[in-house]
N, C-alpha and C positions, 0 to 999 in steps of 0.2 A: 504494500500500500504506500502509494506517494505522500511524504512529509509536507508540511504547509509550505517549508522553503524551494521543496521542488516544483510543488504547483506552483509557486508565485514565481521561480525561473523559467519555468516553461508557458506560462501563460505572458511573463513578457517579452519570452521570443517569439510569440505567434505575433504579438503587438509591433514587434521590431523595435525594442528599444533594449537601451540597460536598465540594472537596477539603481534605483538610492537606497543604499543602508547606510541608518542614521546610528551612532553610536551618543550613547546618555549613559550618564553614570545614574545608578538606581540608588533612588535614597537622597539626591542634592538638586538647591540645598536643602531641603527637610519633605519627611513622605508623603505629607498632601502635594505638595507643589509639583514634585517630582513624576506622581502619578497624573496628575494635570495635564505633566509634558507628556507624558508618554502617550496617554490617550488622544493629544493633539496632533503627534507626528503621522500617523497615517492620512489624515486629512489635508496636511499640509504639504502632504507630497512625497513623503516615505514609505517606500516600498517595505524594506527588513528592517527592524529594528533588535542594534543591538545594545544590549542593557550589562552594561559594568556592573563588577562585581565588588562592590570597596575593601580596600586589602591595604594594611600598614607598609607594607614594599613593594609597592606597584614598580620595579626595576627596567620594564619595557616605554614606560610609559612618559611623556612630558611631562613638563610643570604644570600646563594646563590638566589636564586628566589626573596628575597625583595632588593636586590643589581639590578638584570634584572628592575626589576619593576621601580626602580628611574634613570636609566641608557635610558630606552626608556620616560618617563615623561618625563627627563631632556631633552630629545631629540625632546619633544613635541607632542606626542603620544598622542590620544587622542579614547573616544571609537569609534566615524567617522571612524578614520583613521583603526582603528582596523577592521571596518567594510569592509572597502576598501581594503584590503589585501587580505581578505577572497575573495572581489569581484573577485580580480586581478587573484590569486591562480586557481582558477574557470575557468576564460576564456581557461586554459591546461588541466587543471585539472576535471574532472567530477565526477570518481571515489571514489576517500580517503576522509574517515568521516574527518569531522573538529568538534572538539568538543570546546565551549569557556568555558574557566574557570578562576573562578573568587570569586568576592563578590560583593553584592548585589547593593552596595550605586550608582555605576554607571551606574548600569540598571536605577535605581529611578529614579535618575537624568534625565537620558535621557528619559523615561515614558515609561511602561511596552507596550504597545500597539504598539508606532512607534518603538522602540527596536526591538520587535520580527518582524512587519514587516518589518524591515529593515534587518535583521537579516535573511530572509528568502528570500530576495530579492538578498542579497549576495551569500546564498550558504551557509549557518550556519545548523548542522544536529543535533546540539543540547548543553546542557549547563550544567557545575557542576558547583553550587551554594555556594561554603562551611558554609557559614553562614546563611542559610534560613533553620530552621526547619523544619520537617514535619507539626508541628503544626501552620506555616505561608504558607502552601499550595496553600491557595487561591490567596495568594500575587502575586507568578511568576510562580511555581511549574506547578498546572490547567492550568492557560492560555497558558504555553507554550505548553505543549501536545494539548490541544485543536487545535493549528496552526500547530501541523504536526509535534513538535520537538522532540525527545527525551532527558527525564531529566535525570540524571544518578545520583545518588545518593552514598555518602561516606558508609563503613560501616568500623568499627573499631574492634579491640581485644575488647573493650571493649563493644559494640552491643550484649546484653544479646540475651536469646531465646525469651524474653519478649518484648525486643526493636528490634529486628531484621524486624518480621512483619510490624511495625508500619516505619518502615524507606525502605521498599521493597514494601509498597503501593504503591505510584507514581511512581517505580524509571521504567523507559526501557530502550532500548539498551543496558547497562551491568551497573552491579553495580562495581564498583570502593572500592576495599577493601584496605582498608590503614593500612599496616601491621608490624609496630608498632606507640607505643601511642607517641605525641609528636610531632615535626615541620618537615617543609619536609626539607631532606637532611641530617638526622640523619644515625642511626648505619643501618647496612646492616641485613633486614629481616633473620631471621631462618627459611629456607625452608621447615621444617619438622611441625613446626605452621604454618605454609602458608597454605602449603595441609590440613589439620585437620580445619582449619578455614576456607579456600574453600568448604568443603564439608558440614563443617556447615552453609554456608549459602545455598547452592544450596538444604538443605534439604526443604527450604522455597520460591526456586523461580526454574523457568526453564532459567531465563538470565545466559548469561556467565560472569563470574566473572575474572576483571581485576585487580591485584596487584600491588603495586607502593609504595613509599617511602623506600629508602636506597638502590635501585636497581643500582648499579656503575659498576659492568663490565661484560664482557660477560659471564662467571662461575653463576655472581650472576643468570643472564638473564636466563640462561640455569635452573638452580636448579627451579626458580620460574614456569620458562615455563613445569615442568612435572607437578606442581601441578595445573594449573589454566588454563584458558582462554585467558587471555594476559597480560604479562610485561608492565606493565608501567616507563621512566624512563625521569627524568624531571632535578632536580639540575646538575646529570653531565653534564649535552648539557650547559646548560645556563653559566658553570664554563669553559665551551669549548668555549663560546664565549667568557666570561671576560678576560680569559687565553691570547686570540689571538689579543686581543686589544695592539692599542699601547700608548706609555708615556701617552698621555693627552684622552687616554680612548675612542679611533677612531677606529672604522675598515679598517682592513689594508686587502691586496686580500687574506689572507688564512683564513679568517674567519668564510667564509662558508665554505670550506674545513675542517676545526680545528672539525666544529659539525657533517659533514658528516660522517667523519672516525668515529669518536665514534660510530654513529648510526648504520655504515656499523659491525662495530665489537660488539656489542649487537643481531643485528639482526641474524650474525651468530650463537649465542649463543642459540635465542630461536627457530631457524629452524634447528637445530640437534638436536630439541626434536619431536619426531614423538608419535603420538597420535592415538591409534587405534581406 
């Protein structure tokens, strides 16, 4: 049986266009406002949404997204709570993937078993991992496909011909190409390496390939969207939320609005790219 995220890839290749998958950290800054955002992104022009998982050593990550991370912790955010958004998001919502992403330590903790079925009980369509190697597979990686999820997997500039394979064993629903080396919220992708390294991975798999890191406005959105699958765009939403906070770092009412507009002007970008 096909995943929400596969329907929603295949249903916008019939459309002939890319995705937008929006990344939000879950929980910032605090859990009404947060679920606010979430339930607005799909209206606003978000195909997948992916929901951060907040974690004390976010190591992959920029200032921007490690800023979200201790702004929803501070807030008391927890992975429960996390789970319960997704719940909440669900009772409107049936359609739009939710992908959680993350690192590992908070899975552990809460134990890979009640995790996924909890995780599946909410309405969770699947999980990127950034710190779980192919080579700890057995760890979460197996189990979660075993339960219906799809895992998505990073691939980098640096994902030789030799490591490509070995990182595109497990991965389904799309692979998540992260297009340059370095933390997120860095320099804006070269759309012309973008396309060249898309088609270098898709020589090795039939998943649609989704691009992300330094993706900030609609131009970028648009160049990324003729060469791939779907835009990924994460640090500017979360600097659209810190942006719209007030003095002591509170949501104030334009807050959801402050990440909607961005997403609505991104989403433009990659639906003037037509796909035959």
């Amino acid at each position: 049986m096909s995943t929400r995220i596969e329907k929603r890839f295949a249903a916008l290749k019939a459309e002939g266009r890319a995705a937008l998958v929006t990344f939000v950290t879950a929980g910032d800054p605090d859990a009404e406002t947060s679920l606010a955002i979430v339930k607005a992104l799909p209206g606003a022009g978000a195909d997948v949404i992916e929901l951060g998982m907040p974690f004390t050593d976010p190591m992959a990550d920029g200032p921007a997204v490690q800023a979200a991370g201790l702004r929803a912790l501070n807030a008391g955010q927890t992975m429960r709570k996390t789970l319960g958004l997704v719940r909440e998001f669900r009772k409107d919502d049936d359609a739009t993937p939710i992908v959680l992403m993350g690192y590992y330590n908070p899975i552990y903790i809460y134990g890979v078993d009640k995790f996924l079925a909890d995780a599946k009980a909410a309405g969770v369509d699947g999980f990127i991992v950034v710190d779980l190697p192919t080579e700890e597979d057995d760890e979460f990686c197996l189990p979660a496909l075993k339960a219906g999820f799809n895992f998505i997997r990073l691939a980098t500039p640096t994902s030789d011909e030799k490591r490509l394979p070995v990182i595109l064993k497990n991965t389904s629903g799309f692979v998540y190409y992260v297009s340059i080396t370095g933390i997120t919220g860095a320099a804006a992708p070269d759309p012309a390496r973008v396309k060249e390294a898309v088609a270098r991975i898709k020589r090795h798999t039939n998943l649609p390939v989704a691009v992300g890191f330094g993706v900030k406005t609609a131009e970028h959105a648009r160049a990324i969207a003729e060469g791939a699958d779907g835009v990924v765009v994460g640090s500017v939403l979360v600097d659209a939320v810190r942006q719209s906070l007030d003095e002591p770092g509170k949501a104030i009412g334009a807050t959801v609005k402050a990440v909607t507009d961005v997403v609505t002007e991104l989403a433009k970008g990659v639906r003037s790219v037509r796909k035959t």
